[in-house]
C-alpha positions as CSV (number, residue, x, y, z in Angstrom):
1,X,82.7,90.6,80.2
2,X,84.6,89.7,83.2
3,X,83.8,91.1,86.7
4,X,86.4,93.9,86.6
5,X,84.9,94.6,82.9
6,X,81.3,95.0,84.9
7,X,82.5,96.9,87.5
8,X,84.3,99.6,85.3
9,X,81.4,99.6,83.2
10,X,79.3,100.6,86.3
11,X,81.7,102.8,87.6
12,X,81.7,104.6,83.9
13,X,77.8,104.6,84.2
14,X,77.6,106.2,87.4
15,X,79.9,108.8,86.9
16,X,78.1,109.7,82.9
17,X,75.0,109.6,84.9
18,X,76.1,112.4,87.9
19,X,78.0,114.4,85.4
20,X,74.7,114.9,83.2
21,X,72.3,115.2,86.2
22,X,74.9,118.2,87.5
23,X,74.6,119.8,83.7
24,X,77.9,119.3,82.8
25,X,79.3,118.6,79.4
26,X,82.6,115.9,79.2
27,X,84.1,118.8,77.7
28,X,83.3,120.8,81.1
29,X,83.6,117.9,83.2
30,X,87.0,117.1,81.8
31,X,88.6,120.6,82.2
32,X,87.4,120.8,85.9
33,X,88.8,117.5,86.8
34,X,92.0,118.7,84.9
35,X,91.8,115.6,81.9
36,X,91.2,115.1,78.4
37,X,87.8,114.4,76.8
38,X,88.8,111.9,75.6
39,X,90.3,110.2,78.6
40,X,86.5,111.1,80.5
41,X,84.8,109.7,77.6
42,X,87.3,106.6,77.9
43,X,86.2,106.8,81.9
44,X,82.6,107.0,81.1
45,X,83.1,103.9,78.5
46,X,84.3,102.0,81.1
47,X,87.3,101.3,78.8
48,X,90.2,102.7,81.7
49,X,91.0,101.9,85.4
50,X,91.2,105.3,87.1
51,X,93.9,106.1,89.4
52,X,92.6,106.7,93.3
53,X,93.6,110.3,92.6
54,X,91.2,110.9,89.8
55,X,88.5,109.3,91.2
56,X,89.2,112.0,94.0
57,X,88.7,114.7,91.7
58,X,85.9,113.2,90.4
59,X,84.5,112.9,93.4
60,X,85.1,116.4,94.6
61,X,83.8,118.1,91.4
62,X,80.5,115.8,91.6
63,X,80.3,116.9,95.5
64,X,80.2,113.5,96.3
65,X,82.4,110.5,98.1
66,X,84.7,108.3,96.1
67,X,82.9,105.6,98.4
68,X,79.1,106.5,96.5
69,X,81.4,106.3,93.2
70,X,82.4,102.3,93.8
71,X,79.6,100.9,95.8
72,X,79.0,98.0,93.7
């Protein structure tokens, strides 16, 4: 895995991780950041690079920065 890879991969870990410690499902999760399952699962996965608008919403429904989301 290259360093981008990593990083996603983190960024997906972190965001899996808040999401369950706030008690949300990805189905939950997804509707109140206005996506797919399947794209948060995707997220989560570290298999997509998020736009800087998502990782705003992200960040908003985690009640968090986008900054604590991509300190690597």
């Amino acid at each position: 895995m290259d360093d981008m890879g990593r990083r996603l991969a983190t960024l997906g870990d972190r965001i899996q991780s808040m999401r369950v410690e706030a008690g949300h499902t990805q189905q939950r999760f997804a509707d109140m950041i206005g996506t797919s399952q399947s794209y948060l699962w995707k997220l989560e996965a570290g298999r997509v690079n998020a736009s800087v608008a998502m990782l705003c919403r992200v960040a908003d429904a985690l009640e968090t920065s986008v900054s604590s989301l991509i300190d690597f």
